[in-house]
ZAMITOR-398464 format. One record per residue (C-alpha): residue number from 0; residue in one letter; x, y, z; chain. Coordinates in nm, 3 decimals, padded with zeros to 5 digits. Layout:
<num NUM	residu A	u X	v Y	w Z	chaine A>
...
***
This chain:
<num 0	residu X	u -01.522	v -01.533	w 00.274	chaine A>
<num 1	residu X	u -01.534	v -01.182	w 00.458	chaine A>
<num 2	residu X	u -01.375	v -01.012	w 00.110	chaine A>
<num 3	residu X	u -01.450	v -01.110	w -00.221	chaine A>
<num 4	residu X	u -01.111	v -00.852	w -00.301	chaine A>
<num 5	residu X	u -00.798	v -00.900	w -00.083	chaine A>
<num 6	residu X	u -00.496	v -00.739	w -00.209	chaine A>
<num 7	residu X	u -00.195	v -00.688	w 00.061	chaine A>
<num 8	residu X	u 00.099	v -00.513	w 00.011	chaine A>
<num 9	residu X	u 00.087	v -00.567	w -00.383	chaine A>
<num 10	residu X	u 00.436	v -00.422	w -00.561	chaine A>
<num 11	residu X	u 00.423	v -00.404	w -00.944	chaine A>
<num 12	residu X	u 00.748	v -00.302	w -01.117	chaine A>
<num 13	residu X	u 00.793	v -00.227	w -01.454	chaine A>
<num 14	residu X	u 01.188	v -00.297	w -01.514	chaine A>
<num 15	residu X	u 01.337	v 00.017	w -01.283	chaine A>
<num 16	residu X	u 01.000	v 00.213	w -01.275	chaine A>
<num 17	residu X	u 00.747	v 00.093	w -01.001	chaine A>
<num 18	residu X	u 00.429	v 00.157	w -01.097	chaine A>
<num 19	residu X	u 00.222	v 00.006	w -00.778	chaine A>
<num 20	residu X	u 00.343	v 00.059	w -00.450	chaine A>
<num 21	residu X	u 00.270	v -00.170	w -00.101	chaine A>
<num 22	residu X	u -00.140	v -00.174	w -00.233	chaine A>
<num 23	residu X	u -00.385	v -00.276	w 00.002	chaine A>
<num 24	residu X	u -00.741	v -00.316	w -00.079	chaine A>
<num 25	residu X	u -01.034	v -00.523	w 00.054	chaine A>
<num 26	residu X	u -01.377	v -00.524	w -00.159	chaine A>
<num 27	residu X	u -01.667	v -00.714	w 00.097	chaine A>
<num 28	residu X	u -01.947	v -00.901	w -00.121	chaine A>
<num 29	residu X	u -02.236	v -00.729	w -00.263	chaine A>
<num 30	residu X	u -02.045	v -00.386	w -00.282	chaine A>
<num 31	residu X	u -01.987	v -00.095	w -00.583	chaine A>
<num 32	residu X	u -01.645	v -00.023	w -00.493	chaine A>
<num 33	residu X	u -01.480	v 00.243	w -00.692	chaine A>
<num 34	residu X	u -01.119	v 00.317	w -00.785	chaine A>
<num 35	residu X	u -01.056	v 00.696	w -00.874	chaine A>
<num 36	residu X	u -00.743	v 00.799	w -01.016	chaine A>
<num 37	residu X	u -00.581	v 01.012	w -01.316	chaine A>
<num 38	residu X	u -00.395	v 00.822	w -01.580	chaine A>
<num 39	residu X	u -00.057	v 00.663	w -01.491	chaine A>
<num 40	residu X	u -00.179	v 00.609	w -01.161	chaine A>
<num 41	residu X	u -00.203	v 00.255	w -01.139	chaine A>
<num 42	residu X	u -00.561	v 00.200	w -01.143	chaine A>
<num 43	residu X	u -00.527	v -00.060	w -01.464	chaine A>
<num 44	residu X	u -00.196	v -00.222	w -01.343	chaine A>
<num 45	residu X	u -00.419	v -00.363	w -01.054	chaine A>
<num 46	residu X	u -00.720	v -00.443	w -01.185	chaine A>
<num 47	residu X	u -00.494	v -00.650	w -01.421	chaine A>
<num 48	residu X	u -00.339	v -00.827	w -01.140	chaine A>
<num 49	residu X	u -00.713	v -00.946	w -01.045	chaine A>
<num 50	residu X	u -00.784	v -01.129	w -01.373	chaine A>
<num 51	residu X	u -00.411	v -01.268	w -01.404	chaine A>
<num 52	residu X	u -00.311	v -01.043	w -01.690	chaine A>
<num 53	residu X	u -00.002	v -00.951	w -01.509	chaine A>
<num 54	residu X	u 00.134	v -01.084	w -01.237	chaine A>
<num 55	residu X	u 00.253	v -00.925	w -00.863	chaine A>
<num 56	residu X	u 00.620	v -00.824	w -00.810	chaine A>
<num 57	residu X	u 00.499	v -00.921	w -00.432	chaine A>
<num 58	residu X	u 00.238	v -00.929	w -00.228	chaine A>
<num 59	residu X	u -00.085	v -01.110	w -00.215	chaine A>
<num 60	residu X	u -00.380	v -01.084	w -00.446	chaine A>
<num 61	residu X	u -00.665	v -01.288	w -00.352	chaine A>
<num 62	residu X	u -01.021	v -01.300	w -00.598	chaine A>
<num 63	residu X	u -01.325	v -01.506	w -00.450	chaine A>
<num 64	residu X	u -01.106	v -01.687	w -00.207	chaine A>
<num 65	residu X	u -00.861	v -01.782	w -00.477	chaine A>
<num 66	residu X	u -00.491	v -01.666	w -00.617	chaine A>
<num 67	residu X	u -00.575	v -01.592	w -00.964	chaine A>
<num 68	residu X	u -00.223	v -01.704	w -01.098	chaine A>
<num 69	residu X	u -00.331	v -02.028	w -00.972	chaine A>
<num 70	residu X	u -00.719	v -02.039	w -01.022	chaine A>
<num 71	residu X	u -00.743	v -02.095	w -01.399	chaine A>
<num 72	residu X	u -01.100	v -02.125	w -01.608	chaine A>
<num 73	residu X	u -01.295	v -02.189	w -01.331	chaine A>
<num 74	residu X	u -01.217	v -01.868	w -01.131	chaine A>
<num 75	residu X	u -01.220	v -01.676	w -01.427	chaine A>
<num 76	residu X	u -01.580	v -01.777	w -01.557	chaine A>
<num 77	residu X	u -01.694	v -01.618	w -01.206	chaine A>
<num 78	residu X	u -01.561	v -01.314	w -01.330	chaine A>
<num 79	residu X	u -01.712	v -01.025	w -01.533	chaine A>
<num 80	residu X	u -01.414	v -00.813	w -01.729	chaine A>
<num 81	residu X	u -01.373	v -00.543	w -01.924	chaine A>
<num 82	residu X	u -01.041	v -00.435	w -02.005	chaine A>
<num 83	residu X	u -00.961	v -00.052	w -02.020	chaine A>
<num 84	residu X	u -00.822	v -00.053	w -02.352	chaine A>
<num 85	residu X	u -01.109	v -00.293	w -02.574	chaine A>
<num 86	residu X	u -01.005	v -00.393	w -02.877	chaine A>
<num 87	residu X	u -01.270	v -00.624	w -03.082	chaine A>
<num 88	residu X	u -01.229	v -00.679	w -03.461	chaine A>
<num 89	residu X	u -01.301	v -00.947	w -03.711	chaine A>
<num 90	residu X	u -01.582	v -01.024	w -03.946	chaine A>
<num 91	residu X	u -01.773	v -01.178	w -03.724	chaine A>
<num 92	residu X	u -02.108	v -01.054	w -03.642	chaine A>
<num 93	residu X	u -02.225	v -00.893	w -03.268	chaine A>
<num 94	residu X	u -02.434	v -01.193	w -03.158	chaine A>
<num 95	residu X	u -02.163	v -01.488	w -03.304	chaine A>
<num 96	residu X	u -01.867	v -01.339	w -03.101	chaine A>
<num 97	residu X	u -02.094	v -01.356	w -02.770	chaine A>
<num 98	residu X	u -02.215	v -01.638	w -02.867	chaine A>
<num 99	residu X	u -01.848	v -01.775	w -02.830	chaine A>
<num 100	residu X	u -01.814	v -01.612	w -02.519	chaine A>
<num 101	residu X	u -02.098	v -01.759	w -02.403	chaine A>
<num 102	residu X	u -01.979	v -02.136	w -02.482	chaine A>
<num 103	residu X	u -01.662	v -02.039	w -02.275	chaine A>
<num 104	residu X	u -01.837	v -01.866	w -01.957	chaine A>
<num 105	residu X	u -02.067	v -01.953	w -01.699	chaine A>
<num 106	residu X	u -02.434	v -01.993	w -01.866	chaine A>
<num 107	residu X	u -02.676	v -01.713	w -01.984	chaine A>
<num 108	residu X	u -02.996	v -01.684	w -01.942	chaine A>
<num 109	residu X	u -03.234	v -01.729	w -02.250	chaine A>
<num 110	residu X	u -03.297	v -01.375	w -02.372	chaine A>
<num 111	residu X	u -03.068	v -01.152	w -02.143	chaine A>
<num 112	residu X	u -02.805	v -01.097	w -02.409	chaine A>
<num 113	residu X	u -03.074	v -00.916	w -02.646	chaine A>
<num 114	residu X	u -03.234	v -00.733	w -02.352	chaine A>
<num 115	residu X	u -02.882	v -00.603	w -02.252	chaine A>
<num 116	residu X	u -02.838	v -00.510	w -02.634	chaine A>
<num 117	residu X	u -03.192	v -00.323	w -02.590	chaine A>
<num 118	residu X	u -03.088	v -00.138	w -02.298	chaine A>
<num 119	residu X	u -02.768	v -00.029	w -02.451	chaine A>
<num 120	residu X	u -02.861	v 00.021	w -02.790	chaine A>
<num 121	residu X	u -02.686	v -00.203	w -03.010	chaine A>
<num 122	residu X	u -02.726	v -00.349	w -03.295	chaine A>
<num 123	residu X	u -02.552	v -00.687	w -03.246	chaine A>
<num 124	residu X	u -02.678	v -00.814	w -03.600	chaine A>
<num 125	residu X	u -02.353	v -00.584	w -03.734	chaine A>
<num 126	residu X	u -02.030	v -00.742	w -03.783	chaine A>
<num 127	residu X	u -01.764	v -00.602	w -03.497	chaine A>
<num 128	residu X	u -01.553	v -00.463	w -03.699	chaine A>
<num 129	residu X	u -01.784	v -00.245	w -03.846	chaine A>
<num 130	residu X	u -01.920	v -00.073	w -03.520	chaine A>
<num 131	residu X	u -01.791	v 00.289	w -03.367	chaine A>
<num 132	residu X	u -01.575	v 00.289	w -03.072	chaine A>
<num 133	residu X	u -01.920	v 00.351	w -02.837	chaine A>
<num 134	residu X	u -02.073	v 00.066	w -02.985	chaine A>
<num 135	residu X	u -01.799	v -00.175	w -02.954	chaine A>
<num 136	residu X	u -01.772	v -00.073	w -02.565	chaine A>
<num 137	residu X	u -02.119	v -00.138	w -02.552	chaine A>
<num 138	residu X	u -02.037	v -00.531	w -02.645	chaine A>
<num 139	residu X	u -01.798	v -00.556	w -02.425	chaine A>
<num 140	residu X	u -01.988	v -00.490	w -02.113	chaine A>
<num 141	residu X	u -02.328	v -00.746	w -02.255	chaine A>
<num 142	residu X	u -02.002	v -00.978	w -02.253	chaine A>
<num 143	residu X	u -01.914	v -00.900	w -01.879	chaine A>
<num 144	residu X	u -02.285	v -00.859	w -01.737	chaine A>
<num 145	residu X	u -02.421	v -01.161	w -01.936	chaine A>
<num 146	residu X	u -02.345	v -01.456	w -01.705	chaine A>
<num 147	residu X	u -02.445	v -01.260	w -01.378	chaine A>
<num 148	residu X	u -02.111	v -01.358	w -01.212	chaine A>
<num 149	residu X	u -02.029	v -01.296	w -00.915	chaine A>
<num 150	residu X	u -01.731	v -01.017	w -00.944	chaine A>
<num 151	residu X	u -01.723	v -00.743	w -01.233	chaine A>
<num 152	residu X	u -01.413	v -00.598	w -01.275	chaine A>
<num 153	residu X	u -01.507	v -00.289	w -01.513	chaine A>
<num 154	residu X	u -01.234	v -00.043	w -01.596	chaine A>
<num 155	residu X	u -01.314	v 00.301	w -01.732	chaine A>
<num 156	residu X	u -01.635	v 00.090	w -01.874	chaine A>
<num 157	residu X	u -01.775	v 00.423	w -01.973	chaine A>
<num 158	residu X	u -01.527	v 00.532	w -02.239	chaine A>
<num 159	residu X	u -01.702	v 00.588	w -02.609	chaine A>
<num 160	residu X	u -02.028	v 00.616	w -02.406	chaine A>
<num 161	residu X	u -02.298	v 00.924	w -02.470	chaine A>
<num 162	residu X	u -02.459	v 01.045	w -02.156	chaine A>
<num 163	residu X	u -02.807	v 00.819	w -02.167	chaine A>
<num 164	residu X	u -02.580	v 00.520	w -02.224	chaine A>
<num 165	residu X	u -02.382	v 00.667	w -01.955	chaine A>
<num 166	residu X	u -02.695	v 00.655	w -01.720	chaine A>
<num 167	residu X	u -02.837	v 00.314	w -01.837	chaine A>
<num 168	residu X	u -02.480	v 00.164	w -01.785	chaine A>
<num 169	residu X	u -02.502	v 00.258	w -01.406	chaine A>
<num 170	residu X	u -02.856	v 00.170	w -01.367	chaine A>
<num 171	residu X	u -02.688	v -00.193	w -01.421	chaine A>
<num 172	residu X	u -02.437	v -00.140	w -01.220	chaine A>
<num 173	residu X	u -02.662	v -00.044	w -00.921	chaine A>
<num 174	residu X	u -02.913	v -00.327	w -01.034	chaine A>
<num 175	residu X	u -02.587	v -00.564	w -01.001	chaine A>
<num 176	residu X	u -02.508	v -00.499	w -00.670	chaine A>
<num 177	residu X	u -02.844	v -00.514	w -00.555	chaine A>
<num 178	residu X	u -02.870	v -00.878	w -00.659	chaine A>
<num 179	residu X	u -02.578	v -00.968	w -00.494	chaine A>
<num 180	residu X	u -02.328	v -00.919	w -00.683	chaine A>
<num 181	residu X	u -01.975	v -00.719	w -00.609	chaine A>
<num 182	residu X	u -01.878	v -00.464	w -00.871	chaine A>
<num 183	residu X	u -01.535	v -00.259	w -00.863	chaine A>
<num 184	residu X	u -01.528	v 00.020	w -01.097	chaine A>
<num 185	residu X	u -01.223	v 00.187	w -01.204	chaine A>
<num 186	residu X	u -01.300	v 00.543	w -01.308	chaine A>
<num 187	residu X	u -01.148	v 00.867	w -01.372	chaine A>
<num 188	residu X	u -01.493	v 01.040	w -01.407	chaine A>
<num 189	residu X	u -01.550	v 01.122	w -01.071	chaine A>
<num 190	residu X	u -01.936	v 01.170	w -01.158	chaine A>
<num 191	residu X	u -02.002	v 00.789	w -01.233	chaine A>
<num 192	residu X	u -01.830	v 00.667	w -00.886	chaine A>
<num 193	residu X	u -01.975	v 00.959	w -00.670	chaine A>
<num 194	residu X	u -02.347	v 00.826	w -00.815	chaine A>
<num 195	residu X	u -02.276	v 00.446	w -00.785	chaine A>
<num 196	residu X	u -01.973	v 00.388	w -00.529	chaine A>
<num 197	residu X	u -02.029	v 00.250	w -00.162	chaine A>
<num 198	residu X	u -01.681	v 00.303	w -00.119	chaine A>
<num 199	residu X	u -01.337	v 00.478	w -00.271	chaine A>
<num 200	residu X	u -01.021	v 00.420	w -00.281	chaine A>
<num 201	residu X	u -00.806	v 00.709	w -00.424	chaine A>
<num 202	residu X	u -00.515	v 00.611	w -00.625	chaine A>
<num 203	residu X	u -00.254	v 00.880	w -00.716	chaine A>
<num 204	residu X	u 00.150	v 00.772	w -00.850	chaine A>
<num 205	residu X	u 00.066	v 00.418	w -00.786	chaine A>
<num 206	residu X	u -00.040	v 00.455	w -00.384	chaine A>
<num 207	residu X	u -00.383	v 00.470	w -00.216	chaine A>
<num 208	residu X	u -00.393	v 00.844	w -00.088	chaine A>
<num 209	residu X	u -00.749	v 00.828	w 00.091	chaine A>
<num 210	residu X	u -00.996	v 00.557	w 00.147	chaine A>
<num 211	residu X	u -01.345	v 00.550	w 00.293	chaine A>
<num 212	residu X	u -01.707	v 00.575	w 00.202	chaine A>
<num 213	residu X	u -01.806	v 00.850	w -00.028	chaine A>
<num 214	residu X	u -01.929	v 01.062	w 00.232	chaine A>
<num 215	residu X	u -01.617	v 01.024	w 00.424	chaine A>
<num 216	residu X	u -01.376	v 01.129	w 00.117	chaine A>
<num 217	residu X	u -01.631	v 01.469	w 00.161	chaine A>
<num 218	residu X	u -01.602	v 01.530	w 00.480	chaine A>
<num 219	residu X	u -01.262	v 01.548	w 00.479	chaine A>
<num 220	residu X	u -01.259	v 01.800	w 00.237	chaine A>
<num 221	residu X	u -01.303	v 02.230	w 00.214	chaine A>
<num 222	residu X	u -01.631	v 02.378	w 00.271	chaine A>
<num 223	residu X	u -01.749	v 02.726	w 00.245	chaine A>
<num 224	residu X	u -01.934	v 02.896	w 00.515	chaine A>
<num 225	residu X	u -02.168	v 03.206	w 00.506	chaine A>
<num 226	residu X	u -02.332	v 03.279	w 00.859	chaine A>
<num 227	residu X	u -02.543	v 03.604	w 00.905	chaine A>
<num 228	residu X	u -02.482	v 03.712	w 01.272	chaine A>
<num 229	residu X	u -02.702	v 03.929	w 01.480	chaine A>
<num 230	residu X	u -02.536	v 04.279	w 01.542	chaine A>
<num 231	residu X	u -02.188	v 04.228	w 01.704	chaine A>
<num 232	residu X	u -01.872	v 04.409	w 01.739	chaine A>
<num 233	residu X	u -01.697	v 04.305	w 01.401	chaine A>
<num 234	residu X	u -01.285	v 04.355	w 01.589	chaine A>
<num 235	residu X	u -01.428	v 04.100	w 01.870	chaine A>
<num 236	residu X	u -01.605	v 03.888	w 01.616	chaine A>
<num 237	residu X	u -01.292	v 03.829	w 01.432	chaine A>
<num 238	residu X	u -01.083	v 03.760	w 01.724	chaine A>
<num 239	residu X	u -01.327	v 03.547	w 01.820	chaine A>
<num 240	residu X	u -01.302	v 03.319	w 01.491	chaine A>
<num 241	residu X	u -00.960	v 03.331	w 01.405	chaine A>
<num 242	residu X	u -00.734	v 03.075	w 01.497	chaine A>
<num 243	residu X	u -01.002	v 02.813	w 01.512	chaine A>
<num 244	residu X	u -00.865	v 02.467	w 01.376	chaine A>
<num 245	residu X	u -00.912	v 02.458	w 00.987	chaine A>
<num 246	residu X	u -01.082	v 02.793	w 00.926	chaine A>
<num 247	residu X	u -00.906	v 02.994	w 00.714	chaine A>
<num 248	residu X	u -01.030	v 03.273	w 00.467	chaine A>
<num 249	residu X	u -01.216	v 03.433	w 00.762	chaine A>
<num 250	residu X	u -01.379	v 03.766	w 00.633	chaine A>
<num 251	residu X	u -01.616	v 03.982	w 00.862	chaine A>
<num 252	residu X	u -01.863	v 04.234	w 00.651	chaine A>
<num 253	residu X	u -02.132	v 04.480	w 00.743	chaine A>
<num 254	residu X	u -02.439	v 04.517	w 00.551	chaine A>
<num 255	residu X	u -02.712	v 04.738	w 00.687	chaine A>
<num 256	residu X	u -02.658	v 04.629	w 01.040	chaine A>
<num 257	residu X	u -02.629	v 04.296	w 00.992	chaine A>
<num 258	residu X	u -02.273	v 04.138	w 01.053	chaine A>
<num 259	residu X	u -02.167	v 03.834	w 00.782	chaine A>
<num 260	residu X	u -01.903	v 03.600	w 00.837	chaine A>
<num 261	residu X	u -01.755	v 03.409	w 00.560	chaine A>
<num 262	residu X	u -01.530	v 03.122	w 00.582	chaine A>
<num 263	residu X	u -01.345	v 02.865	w 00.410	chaine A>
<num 264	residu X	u -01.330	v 02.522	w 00.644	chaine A>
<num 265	residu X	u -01.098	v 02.230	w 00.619	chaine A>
<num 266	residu X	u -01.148	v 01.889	w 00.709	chaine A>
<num 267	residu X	u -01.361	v 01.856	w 01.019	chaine A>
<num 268	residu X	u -01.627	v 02.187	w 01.074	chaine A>
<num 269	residu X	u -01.744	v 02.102	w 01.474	chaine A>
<num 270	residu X	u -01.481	v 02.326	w 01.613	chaine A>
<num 271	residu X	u -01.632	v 02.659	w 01.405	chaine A>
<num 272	residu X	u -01.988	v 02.537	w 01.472	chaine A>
<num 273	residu X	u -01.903	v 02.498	w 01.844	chaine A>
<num 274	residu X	u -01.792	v 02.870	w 01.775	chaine A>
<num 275	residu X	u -02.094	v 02.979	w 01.598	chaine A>
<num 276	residu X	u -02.297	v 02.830	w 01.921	chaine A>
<num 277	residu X	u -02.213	v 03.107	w 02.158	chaine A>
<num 278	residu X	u -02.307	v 03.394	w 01.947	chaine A>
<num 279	residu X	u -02.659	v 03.416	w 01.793	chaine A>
<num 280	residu X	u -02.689	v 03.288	w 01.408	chaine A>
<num 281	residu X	u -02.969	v 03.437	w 01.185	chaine A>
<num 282	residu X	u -02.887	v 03.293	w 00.913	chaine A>
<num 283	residu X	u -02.615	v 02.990	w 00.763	chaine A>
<num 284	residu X	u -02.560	v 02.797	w 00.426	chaine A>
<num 285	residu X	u -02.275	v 02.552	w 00.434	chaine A>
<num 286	residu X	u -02.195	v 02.483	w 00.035	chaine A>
<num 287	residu X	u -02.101	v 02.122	w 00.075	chaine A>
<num 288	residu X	u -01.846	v 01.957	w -00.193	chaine A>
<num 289	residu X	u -01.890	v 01.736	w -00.446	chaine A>
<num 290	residu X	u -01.639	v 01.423	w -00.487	chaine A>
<num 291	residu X	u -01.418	v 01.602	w -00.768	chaine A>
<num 292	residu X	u -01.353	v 01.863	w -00.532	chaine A>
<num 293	residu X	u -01.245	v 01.598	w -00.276	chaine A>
<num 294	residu X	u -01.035	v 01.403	w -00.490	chaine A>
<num 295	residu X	u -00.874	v 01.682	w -00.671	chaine A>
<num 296	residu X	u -00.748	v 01.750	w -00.354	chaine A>
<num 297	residu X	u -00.585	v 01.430	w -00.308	chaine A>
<num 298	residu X	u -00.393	v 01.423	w -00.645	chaine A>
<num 299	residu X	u -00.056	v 01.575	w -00.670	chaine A>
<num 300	residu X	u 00.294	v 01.475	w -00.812	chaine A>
<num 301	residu X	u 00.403	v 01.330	w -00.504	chaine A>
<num 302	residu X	u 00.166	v 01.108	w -00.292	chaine A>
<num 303	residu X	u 00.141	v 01.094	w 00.056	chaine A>
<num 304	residu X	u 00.122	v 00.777	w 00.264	chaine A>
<num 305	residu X	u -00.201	v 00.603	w 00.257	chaine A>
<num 306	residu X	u -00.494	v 00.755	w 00.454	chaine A>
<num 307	residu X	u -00.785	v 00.597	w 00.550	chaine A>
<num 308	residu X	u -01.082	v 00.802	w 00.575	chaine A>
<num 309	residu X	u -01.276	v 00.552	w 00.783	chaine A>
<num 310	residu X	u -01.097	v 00.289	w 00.990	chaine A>
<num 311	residu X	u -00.987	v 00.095	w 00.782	chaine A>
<num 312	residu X	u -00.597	v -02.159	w -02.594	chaine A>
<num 313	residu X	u -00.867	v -01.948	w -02.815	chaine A>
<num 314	residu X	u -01.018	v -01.868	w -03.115	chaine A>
<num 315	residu X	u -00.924	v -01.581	w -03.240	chaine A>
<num 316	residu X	u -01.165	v -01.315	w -03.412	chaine A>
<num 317	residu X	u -00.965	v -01.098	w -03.642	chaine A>
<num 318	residu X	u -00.658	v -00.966	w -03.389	chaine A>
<num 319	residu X	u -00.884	v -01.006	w -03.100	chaine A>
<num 320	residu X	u -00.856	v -01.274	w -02.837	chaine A>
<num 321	residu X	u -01.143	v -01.458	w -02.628	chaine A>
<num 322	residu X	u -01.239	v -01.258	w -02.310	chaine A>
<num 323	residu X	u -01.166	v -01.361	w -01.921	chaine A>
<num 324	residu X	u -01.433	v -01.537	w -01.881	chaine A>
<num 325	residu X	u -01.248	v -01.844	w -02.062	chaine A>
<num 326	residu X	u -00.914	v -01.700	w -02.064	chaine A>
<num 327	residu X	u -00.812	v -01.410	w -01.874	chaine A>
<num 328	residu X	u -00.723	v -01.231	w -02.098	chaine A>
<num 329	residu X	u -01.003	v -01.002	w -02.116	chaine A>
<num 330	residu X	u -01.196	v -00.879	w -02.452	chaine A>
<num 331	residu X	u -00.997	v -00.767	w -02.721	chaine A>
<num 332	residu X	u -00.697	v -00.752	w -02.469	chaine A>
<num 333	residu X	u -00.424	v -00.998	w -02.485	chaine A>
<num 334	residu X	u -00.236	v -01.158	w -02.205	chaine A>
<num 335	residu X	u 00.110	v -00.939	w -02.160	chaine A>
<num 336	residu X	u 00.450	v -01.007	w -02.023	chaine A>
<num 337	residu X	u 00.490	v -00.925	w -01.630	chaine A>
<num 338	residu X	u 00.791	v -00.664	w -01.798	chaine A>
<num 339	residu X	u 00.597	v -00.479	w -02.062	chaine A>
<num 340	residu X	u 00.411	v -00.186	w -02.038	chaine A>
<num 341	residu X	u 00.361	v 00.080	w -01.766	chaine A>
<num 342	residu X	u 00.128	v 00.187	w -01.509	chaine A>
<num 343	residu X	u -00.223	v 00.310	w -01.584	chaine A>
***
């Protein structure tokens, strides 16, 4: 199995509305693959497709070697889920409902449950419904990381989470991947994906806009450029800079002798330092940009075409239903008709 994640031209449509268009995506084993995208973007719409939630207008979706419409409990107890929207109610306490979960998936390890419930601090000795938002996310991921399966499939896992939560949560992540296991992350805090992510995908009106490692989604992006030039004649200087491929801004100052050149660059910055080579540079910071800038980029109300960056039957707990592991239908989130609902 080169991929543990093959997904080929995947259409969703939502009666007239598509929400996913001609998706392709291919997550290798032992990876932290993130999906960035705003809402309505389709982000949820195909990590649903993964765990059999909804199904594929067309194309091919493919989880550890199997069709999940056709792979049933036993692919689905290799899988870690949590569902975007988590919805966990009922009287029952913390430690019974994952003890349920835990009948139903592959088996835990003596112990690991609690020291999850450490990590993240909570108290699973309260019953569910009784626990904030934060606290209930917090149950839903010991539910997904528990059995140590092979795939997590976490989608905006963060949400309800403070900042140290925020941190721990990712240290598990990373800890994940380095035991093996493959982890895509679907995430509209750029922060969380730029610390964890081996690679992106970009998702924006229901297409893949850029793809690549996160230091390839940089480098495509804008840079500014501040180089202090030994004394030079500031007409020629210009001349000399403009019209070189993705500078623009280009400003020439004088400043007690000393020429500085400042510069906005976009995309690819070898022609301007090819430039910068035939004159003599005293001094040069490059401010390089962080994934948000990147992305932002990317995001618009029309998407371009795809560009690759680099080549390229339960118990039920109050309203709540038993989570993928057992049923697909991830925590708190019910199975829904291929026709409901819209892209997220």
């Amino acid at each position: 199995m080169t991929s543990v994640i093959d997904i080929s031209a995947l259409h969703k449509r939502y009666g007239r509305r598509t929400a996913v268009h001609d998706l392709d995506l291919h997550v290798r084993p032992g990876t932290i693959y993130g999906l960035i995208g705003p809402n309505g973007a389709g982000k949820t719409t195909t990590l649903r497709t993964l765990v059999d939630i909804i199904r594929p207008s067309s194309g091919q979706v493919r989880v550890l070697g199997e069709d999940p419409r056709h792979g049933g409990a036993r692919l689905r107890r290799r899988i870690g889920y949590v569902p975007g929207e988590l919805r966990l109610e009922g009287r029952v306490t913390g430690h019974r409902m994952l003890s349920f979960y835990s009948e139903v998936s592959a088996p835990v390890a003596r112990g690991y449950v609690s020291e999850l419930a450490e990590r993240l601090g909570v108290d699973l000795s309260r019953p569910v419904r009784s626990l904030s938002k934060g606290n209930k996310q917090k149950v839903g991921l010991i539910q997904a990381f528990m059995h140590r399966p092979e795939l997590l499939i976490l989608d905006e896992p963060t949400s309800g989470l403070d900042p140290l939560v925020q941190r721990e949560f990712l240290s598990m992540v990373r800890e994940a991947r380095d035991a093996g296991q493959t982890v895509l992350l679907s995430s509209h805090v750029l922060s969380e994906i730029q610390q964890t992510a081996d690679e992106v995908a970009v998702l924006a009106a229901g297409r893949i806009v850029a793809q690549g490692d996160v230091a390839s989604l940089r480098l495509g992006s804008v840079r500014r450029v501040r180089v202090a030039l030994d004394g030079q004649d500031p007409d020629a200087l210009h001349r000399r800079f403009t019209g070189i491929p993705g500078v623009t801004e280009l400003e020439i100052t004088s400043h007690a002798g000393a020429l500085q050149l400042a510069a906005t660059v976009d995309g690819d910055i070898d022609p301007l330092v090819k430039t910068l080579a035939q004159v003599t540079v005293r001094d040069l910071t490059v401010e390089e940009p962080d994934l948000e800038e990147s992305v932002l980029r990317l995001y618009g109300p029309t998407a371009p075409s795809p560009t690759p960056l680099v080549p390229a039957d339960t118990p039920r707990y109050g309203r709540s239903q038993a989570g993928v592991s057992a049923t697909g239908g991830g925590v708190g989130e019910t199975r829904r008709s291929r026709h409901e609902g819209g892209a997220r």
